[in-house]
C-alpha positions as CSV (number, residue, x, y, z in Angstrom):
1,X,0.1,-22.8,9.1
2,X,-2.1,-21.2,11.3
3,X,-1.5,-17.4,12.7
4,X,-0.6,-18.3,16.7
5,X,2.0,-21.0,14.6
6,X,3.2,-18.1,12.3
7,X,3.4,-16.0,15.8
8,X,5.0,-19.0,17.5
9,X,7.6,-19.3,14.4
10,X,8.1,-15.6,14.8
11,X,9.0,-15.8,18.3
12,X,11.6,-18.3,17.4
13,X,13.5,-16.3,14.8
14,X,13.4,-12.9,17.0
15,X,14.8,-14.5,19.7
16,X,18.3,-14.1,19.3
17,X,17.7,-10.1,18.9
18,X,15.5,-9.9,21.7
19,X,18.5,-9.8,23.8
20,X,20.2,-7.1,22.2
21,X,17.7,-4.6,22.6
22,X,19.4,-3.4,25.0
23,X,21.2,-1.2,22.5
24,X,18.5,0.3,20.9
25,X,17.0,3.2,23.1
26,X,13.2,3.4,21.6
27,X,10.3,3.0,23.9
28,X,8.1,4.3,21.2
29,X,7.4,2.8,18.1
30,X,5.7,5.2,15.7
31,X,3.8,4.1,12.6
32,X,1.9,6.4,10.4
33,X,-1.0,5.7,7.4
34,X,-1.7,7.5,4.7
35,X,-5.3,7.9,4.9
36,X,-8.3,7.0,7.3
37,X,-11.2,5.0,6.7
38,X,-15.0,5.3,6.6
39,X,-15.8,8.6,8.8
40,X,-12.4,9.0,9.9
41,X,-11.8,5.8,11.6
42,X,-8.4,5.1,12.5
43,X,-8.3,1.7,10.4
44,X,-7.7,0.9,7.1
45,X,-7.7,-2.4,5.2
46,X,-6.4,-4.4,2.0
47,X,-2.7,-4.7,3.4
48,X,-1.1,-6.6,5.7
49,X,0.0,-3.5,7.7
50,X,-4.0,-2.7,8.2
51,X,-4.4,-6.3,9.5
52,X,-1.4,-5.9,12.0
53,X,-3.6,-2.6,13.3
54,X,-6.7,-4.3,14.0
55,X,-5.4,-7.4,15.3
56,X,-2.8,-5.5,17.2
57,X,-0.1,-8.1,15.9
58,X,2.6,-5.8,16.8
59,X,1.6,-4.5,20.6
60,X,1.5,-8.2,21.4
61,X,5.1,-8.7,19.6
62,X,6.7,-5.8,21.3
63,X,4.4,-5.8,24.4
64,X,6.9,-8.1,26.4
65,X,9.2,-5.2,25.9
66,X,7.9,-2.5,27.1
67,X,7.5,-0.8,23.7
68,X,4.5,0.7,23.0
69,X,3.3,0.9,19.6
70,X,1.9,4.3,18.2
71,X,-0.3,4.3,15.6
72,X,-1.6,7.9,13.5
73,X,-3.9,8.0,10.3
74,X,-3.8,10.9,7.5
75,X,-6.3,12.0,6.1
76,X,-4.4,14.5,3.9
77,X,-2.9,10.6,3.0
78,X,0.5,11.0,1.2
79,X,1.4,14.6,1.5
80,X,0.3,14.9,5.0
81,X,2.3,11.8,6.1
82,X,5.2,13.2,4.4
83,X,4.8,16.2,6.2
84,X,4.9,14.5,9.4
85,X,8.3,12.5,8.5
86,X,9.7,15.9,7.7
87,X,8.8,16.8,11.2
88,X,10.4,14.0,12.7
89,X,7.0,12.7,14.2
90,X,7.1,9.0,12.3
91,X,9.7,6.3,12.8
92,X,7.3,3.4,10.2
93,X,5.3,4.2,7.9
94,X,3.0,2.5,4.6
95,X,3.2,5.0,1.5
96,X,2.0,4.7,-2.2
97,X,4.5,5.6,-4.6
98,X,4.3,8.8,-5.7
99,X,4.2,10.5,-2.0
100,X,6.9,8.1,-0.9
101,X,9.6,9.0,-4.4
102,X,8.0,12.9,-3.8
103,X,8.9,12.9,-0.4
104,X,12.9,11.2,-1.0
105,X,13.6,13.7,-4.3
106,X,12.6,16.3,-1.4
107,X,15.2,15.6,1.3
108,X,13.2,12.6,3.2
109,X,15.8,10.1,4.3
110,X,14.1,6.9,4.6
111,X,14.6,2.8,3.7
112,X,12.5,0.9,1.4
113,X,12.1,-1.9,3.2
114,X,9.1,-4.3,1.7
115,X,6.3,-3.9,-1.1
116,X,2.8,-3.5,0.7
117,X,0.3,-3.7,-2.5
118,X,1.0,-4.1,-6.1
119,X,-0.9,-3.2,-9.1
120,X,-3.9,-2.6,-6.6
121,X,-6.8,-1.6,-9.1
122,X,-8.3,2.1,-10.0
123,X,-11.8,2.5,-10.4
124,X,-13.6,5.2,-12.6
125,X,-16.5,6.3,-11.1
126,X,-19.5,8.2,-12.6
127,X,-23.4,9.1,-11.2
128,X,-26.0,6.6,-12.6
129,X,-27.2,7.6,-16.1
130,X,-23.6,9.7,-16.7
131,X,-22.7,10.1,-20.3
132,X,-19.2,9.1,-19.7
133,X,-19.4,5.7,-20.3
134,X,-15.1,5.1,-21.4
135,X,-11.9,6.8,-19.7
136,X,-11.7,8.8,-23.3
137,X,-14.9,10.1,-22.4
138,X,-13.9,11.9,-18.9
139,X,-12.5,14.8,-21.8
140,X,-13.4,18.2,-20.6
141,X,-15.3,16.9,-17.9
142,X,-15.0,17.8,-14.5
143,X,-12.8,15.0,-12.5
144,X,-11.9,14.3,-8.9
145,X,-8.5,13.1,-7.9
146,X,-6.5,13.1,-4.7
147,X,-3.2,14.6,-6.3
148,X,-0.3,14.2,-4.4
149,X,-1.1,10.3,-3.4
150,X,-0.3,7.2,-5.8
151,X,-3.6,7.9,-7.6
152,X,-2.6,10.5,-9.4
153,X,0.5,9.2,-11.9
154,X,-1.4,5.9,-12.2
155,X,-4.4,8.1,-13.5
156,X,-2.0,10.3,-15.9
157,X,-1.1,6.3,-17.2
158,X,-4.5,5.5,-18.0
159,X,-5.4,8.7,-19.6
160,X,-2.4,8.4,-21.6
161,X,-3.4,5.0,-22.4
162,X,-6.8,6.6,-23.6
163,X,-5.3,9.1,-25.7
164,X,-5.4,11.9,-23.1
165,X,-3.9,13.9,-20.3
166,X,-4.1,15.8,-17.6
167,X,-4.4,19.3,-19.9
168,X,-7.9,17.4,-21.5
169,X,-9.5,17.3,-17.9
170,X,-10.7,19.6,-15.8
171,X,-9.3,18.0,-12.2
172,X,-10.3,18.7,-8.9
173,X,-7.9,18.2,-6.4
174,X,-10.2,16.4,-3.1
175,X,-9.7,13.8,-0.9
176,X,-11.3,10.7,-0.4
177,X,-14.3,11.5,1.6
178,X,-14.6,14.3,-0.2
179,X,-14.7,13.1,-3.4
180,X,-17.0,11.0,-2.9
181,X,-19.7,13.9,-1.3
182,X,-18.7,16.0,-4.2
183,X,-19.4,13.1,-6.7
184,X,-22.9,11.7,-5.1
185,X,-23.8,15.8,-5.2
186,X,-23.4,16.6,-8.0
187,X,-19.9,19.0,-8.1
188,X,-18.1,16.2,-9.9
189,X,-18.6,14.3,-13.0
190,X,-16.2,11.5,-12.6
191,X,-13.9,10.1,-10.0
192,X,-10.7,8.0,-9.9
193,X,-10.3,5.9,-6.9
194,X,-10.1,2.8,-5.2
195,X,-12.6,0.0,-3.7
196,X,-14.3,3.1,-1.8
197,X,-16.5,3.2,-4.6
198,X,-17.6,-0.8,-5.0
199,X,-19.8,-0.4,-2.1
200,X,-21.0,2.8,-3.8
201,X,-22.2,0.7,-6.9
202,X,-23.1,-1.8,-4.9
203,X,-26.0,0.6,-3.3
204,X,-26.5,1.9,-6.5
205,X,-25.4,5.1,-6.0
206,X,-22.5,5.6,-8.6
207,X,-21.5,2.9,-11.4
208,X,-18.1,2.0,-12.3
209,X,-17.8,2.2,-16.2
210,X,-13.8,1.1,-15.8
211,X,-11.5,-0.4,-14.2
212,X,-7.6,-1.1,-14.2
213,X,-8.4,-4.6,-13.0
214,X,-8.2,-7.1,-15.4
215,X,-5.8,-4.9,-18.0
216,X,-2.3,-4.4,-18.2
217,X,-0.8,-5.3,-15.2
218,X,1.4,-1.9,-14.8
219,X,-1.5,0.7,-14.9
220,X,-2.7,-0.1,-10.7
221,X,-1.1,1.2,-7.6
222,X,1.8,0.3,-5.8
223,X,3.0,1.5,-2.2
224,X,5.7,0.4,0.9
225,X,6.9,0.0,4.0
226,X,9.6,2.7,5.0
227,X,11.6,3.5,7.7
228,X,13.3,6.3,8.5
229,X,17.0,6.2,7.8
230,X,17.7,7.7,11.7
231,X,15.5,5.1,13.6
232,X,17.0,2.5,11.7
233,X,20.9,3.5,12.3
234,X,19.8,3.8,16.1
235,X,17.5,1.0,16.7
236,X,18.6,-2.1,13.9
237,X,17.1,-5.1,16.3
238,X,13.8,-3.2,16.8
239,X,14.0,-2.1,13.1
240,X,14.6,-5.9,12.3
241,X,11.9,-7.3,14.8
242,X,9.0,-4.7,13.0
243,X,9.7,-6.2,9.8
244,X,9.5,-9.8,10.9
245,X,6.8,-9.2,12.8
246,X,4.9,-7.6,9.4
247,X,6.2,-10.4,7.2
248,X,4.9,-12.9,9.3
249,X,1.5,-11.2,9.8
250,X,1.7,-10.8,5.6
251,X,2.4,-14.4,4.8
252,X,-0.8,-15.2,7.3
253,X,-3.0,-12.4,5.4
254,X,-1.8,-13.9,2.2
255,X,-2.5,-17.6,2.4
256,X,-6.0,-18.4,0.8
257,X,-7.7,-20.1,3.5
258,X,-7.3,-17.0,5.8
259,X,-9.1,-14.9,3.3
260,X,-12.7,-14.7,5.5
261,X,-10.8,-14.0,8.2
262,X,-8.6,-11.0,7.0
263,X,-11.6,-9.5,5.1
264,X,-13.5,-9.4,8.3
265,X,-10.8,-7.2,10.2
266,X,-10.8,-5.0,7.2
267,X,-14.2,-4.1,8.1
268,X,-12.6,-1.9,10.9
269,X,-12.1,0.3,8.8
270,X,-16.0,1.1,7.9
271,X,-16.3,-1.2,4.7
272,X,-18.2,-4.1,4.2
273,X,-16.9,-6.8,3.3
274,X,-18.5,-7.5,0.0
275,X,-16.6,-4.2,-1.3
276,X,-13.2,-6.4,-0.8
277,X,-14.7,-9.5,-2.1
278,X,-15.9,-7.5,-5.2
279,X,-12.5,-6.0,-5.3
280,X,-10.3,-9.0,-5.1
281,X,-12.4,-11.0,-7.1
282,X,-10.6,-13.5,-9.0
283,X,-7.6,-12.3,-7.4
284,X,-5.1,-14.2,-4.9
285,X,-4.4,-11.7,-2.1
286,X,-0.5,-13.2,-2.4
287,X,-0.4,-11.3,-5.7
288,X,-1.1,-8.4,-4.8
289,X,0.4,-8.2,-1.1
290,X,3.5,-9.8,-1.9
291,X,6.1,-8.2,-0.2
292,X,9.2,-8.9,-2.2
293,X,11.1,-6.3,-3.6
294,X,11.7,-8.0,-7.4
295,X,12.2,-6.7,-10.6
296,X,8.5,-5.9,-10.8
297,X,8.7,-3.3,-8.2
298,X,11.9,-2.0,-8.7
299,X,10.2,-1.2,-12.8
300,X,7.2,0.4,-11.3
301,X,9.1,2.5,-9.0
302,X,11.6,3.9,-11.3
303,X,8.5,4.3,-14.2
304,X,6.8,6.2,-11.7
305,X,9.5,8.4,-10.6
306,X,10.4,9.4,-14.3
307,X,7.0,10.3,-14.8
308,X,6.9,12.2,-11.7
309,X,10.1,14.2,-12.8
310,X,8.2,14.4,-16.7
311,X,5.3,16.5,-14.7
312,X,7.4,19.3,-12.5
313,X,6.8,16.9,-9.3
314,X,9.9,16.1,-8.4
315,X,12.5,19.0,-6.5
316,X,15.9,16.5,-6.3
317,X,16.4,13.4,-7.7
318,X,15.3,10.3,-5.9
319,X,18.0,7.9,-6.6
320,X,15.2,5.0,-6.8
321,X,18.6,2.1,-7.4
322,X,19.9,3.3,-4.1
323,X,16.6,3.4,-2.0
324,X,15.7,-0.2,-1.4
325,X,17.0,-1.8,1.4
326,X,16.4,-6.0,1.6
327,X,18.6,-6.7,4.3
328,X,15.9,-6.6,6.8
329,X,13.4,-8.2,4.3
330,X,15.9,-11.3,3.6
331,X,16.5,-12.1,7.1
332,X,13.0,-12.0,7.6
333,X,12.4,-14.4,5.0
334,X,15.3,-16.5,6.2
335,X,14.2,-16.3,9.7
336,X,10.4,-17.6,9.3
337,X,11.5,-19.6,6.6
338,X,9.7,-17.9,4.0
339,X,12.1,-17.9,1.0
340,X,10.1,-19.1,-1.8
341,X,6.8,-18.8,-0.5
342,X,5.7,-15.7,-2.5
343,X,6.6,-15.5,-7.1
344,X,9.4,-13.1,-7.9
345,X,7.3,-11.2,-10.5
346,X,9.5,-9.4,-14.0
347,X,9.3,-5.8,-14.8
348,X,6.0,-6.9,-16.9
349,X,3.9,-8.1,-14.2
350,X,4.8,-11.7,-15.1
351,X,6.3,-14.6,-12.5
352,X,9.8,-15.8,-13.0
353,X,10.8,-18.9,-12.2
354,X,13.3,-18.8,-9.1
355,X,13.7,-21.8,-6.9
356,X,11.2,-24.2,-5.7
357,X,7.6,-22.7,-4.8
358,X,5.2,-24.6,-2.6
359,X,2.1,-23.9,-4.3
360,X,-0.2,-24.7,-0.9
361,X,1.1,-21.6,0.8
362,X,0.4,-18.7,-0.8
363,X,3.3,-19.0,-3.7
364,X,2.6,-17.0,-7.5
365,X,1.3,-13.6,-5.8
């Protein structure tokens, strides 16, 4: 199906809501990312929520409403986004995990409403001609990592995998962009982080001596789509309409044929596009994009939020069994007809057989 069909399926579905706006009062939609792209560009890519931005999906959905669409970009990423939510500046917003559990064990009220990215791979990065050639090898070594964001339990994971932890390297806490400056110069030894550094090693100016891709399936990122538990109680249709607006746009991102055309509005965001080639390689975009909210996620969440509790993070408890919300993902799915069109993956990363799949549009992510 192409994307007008998927828009012209959308329309359908939302059509019975569209009339009852009248009871919600918004005018102002306001979404929020947790991070920026190359020099600060207000895109970002490898989800289905950076695709919506650059192809303005959603002003054209809500345009005929007279809601206008809001868009800010973080680049403090998790902890700054949070800070805004506290603030009441956000209604929407994408978050990794750690940020989004932080955030709710702080006070946050928001709804889980669908997975954005699963398992999305770490990369170790190192200057040409490093010593540290293994993740054991990062010991004592100076180390860059965005603390705060979804990096930084996945990273305590791998060290622990590797016989280390956090006490064993010397970490610097820096953001993207900056991490990157401090690694090409010098003031770093290593990095953890994400496809930023492909086109790095592509140019030959770091090499990437590991990876989480390819290896157990529990050690990559993971991150969501939340709304805020007050714009939700005041504006359900609107609430509603966002997510099957995103769930159409994400069953479009995630069907393979579609895959030049999503990786080119990516590039928005500063990257070529051979860093999301090189990152997805071998990889179906439906598996890591799938938006359901299965036993998979559910696992990953409550791992990471007893981790997070293990290290000092956590001020409340984030009552991860209470937090997810599929109503609004369901009737999305029900809606556009999308019930079986993405794998209900097990705690271990693995599909489970549920229903009928159509393997021709986008099924086993």
């Amino acid at each position: 199906m192409s994307f007008p069909k998927l828009l012209a399926t959308l329309a359908v579905a939302v059509l019975t809501t569209t009339a009852a706006f009248a009871e919600d009062d918004a005018k102002v939609i306001r979404f929020g990312f947790p991070g920026v792209g190359a020099d600060n560009r207000p895109y970002s890519h490898s989800t289905a929520i950076a695709y919506a931005r650059t192809r303005e999906t959603l002003e054209k959905d809500f345009a005929k409403d007279g809601i206008k669409i809001e868009w800010t970009f973080f680049r403090g990423a998790g902890p700054a986004l949070n800070e805004a939510v506290a603030a009441g500046q956000l209604d929407f917003f994408l978050l990794g995990d750690l940020p989004a559990i932080v955030g709710r064990a702080n006070g946050l009220h928001h709804k889980f409403l669908f997975a954005t990215g699963r398992n999305d791979p770490i990369y170790l990065a190192v200057a040409p001609g490093s010593d540290i050639k293994t993740v054991e090898d990062v010991k004592g070594h100076k180390v860059a990592l965005f603390k705060g964001t979804n990096l930084q339990n996945a990273t305590d994971r791998i060290l622990d995998r590797h016989g280390l932890s956090e006490k064993d390297v010397k970490f610097i806490n820096l953001d993207a962009n900056s991490a990157v400056a401090a690694l090409t110069s010098g003031n770093v030894d290593a990095v953890f982080g994400g496809q930023e550094y492909l086109a790095l090693a592509q140019k030959g100016v770091v090499t990437i001596p590991y990876t989480t891709k390819g290896d157990d399936p529990t050690l990559g990122r993971n991150s969501s789509f939340l709304v805020t538990e007050a714009f939700a109680k005041e504006n359900p249709k609107l609430t509603q309409k966002v997510v099957t607006s995103l769930i159409a746009t994400t069953a479009f991102v995630t069907k393979d044929e579609n895959r030049a055309e999503v990786f080119d509005a990516w590039t928005a965001s500063g990257f070529p596009t051979s860093t999301f080639e090189a990152n997805f390689e071998g990889v179906r975009l439906s598996q890591i994009l799938n938006p359901l909210i299965d036993d998979y996620v559910v696992g990953r969440y409550t791992e990471q939020a007893a981790a997070a509790k293990g290290y000092g993070l956590l001020k409340g408890d984030p009552q991860i069994a209470t937090w997810f919300d599929r109503s609004y993902l369901d009737t999305a799915l029900k809606e556009l007809k999308l019930e079986h069109f993405w794998s209900q993956r097990g705690a271990d990363g693995e599909p489970v057989e549920i229903g009928t799949n159509d393997a021709t549009t986008g099924t086993n992510g």
